[in-house]
C-alpha positions in Angstrom: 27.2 4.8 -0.6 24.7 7.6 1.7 25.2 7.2 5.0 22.8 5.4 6.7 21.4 4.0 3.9 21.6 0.0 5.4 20.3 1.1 9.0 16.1 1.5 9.3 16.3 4.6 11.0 12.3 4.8 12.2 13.2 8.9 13.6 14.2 9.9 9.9 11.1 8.2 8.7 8.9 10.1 11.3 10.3 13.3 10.6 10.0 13.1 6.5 6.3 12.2 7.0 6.0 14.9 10.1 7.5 17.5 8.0 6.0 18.1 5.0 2.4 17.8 7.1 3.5 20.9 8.6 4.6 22.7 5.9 1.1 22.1 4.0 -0.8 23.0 7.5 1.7 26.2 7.9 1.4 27.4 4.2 -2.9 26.6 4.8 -2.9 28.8 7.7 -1.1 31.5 6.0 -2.6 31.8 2.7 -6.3 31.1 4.5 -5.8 33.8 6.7 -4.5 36.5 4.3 -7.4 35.2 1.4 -10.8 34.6 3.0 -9.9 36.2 6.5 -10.4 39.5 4.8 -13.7 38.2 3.4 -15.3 36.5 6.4 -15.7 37.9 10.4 -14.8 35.2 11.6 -11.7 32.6 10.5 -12.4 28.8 12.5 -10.9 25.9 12.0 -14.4 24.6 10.3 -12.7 26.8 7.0 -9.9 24.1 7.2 -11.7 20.5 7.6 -14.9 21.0 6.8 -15.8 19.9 3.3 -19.1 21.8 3.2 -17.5 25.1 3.3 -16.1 23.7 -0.2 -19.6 23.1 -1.5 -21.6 26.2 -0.9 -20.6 28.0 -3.8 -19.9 31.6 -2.3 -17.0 33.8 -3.1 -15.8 32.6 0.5 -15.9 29.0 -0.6 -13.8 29.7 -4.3 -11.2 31.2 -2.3 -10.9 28.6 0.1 -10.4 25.8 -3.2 -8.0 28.9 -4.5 -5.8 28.3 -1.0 -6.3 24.4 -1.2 -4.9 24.8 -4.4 -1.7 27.5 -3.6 -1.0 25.2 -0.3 -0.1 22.0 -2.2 1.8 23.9 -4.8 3.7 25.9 -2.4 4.2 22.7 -0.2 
């Protein structure tokens, strides 16, 4: 038997869902800033959440899908 496996622990819980969120957001800021921080002057958040950014169609916005992509694998 794993320990702790009849006891609701709600901090484990918290921290699986926390972690992995930060990982993805980590791995996102790292691979945005090394892939289309070298293409555009200026990195903002609007690169992470925005979803027209995604639909412009530039060489900016395939490289932004490319980090999308290389985040949830690496995650």
């Amino acid at each position: 038997m794993f320990y702790g496996a009849m006891v609701w622990d709600p901090w484990l819980i918290i921290s699986q869902i926390v972690c992995p969120q930060c990982l993805y957001y980590l791995m996102l800021g790292i691979f945005m800033s090394v892939l289309v921080g070298a293409r555009v002057s200026c990195l903002s958040l609007v690169y992470f959440f925005d979803l027209s950014i995604l639909t412009d169609l530039t060489a900016s916005s395939w490289l932004a899908i490319a980090v999308f992509l290389l985040s949830s694998i690496a995650g």
